[in-house]
N, C-alpha and C positions, 0 to 999 in steps of 0.2 A: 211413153211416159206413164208411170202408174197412178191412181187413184187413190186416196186418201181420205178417210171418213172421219170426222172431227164432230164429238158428242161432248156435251157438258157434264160433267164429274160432281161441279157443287156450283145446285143453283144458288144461293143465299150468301155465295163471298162478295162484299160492298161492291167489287170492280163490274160487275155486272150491270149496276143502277145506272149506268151513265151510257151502255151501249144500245144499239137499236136490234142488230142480230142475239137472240135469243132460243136458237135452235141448233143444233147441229146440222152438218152437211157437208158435200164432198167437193172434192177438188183434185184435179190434176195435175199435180207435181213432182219433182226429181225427186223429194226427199218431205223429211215429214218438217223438217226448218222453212223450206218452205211453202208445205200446203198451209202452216202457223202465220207466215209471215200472208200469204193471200187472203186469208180471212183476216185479221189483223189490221191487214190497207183495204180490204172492203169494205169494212164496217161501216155503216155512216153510222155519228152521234143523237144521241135523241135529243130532239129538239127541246130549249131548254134546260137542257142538262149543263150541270155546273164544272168548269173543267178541271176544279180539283176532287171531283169523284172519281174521274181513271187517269191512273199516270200513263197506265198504257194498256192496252188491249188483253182482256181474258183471255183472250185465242192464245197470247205466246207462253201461258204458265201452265207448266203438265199439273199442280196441282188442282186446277177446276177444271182442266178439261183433258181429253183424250185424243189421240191422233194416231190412226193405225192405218195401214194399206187395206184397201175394198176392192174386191172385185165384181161386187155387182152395180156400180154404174164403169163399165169399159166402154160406154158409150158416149158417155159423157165429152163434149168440145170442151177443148182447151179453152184457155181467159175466162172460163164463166165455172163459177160457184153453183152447186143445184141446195136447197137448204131440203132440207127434212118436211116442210111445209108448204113445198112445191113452186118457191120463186127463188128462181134465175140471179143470179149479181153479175154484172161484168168486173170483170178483176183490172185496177184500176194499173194503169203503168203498162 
């Protein structure tokens, strides 16, 4: 299964203020739909945050972020997320 690197394109679109991942990072997936949809369901909410600030997750809109095939984490296990800031998600499902 290939690898998937997922970077944020625009910090400062509203849907951001309500998520807790703020970085990019990879994942192991069949396709780029979904290494989107595994960052999307990992996400946790930031505490306090109001839940009409994201209708749904920055991860699934290619206009703030980015999703392309990586080959430098091939090492990387399945179900887990590595973020660009060197912690680990389990992928939730």
């Amino acid at each position: 299964m290939p690898v998937y690197k997922l970077d944020i394109v625009d910090r400062v679109a509203p849907a951001w203020q309500g998520t807790a991942i703020a970085t990019g990072g990879w994942v192991r997936a069949d396709c780029e739909r979904e290494a989107r949809r595994c960052f999307g369901e990992a996400e946790p909410r930031k505490r306090g945050a109001s839940s009409s600030l994201v209708i749904f997750s920055p991860w699934y809109d290619t206009r703030v972020t980015n999703c392309r095939l990586d080959q430098s984490h091939e090492d990387l296990a399945g179900g887990m997320i590595e973020l660009t800031n060197g912690l680990r998600l389990k992928i939730k499902g």
